[in-house]
C-alpha positions in Angstrom: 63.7 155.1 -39.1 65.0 159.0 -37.8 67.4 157.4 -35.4 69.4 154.5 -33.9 71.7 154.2 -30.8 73.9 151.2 -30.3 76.4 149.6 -27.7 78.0 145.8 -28.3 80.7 143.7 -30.1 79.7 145.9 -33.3 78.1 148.3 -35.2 74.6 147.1 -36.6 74.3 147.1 -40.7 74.0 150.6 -41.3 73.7 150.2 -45.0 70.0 148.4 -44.0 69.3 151.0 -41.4 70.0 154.1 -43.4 68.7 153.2 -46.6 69.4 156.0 -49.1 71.4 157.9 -46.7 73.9 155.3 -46.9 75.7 156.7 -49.4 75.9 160.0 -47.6 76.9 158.3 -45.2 80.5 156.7 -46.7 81.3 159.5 -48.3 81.0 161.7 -45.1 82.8 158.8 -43.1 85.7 158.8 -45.5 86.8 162.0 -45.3 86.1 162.1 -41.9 88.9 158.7 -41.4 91.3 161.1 -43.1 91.4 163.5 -40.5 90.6 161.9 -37.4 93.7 161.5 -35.2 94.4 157.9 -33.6 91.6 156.4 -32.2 89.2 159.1 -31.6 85.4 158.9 -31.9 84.2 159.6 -35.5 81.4 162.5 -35.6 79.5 163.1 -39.0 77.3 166.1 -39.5 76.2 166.7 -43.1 73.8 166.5 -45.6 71.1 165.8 -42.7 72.9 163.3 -41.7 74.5 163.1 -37.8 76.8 160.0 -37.3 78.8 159.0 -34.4 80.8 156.2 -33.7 83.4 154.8 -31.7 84.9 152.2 -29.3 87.3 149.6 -30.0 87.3 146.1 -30.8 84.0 144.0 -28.9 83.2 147.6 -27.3 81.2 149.1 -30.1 78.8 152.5 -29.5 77.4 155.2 -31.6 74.3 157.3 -32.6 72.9 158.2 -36.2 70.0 160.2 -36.6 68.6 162.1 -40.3 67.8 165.8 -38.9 64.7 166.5 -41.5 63.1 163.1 -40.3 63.5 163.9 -36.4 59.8 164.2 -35.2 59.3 167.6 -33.1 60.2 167.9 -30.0 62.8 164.9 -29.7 65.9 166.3 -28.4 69.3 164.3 -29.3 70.8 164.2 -26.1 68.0 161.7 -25.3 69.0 159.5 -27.8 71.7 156.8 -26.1 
């Protein structure tokens, strides 16, 4: 897997989908909880790592790709 966009009633396992980047992955979305204001989408950009999520309760999105597994050419904006 380099990436994975979702839209529904929630977010998909991402502990199955990013494997060993899972743990990247908490830690970043931790810190990031701590600073986010209200309700706001949650962006993560770290350790290769690009999360985002938001929506609210049965109106789930987001996008997660791992940058050093992104095949050439593939440009994010085309990932929805």
């Amino acid at each position: 897997m380099f990436a994975v966009a979702w839209q529904g009633k929630q977010h998909p396992d991402l502990r199955q989908l990013l494997g060993t980047q899972f743990a990247n992955f908490e830690k970043a979305l931790m810190a990031a909880r701590k600073i986010r204001r209200g309700h706001a989408p949650i962006e993560i950009n770290e350790a290769g790592l690009h999360v985002e999520l938001g929506g609210s309760s049965r109106a789930m999105y987001g996008r997660v790709w791992i940058n050093g597994q992104l095949p050439a050419g593939v440009d994010t904006n085309d990932i929805h």
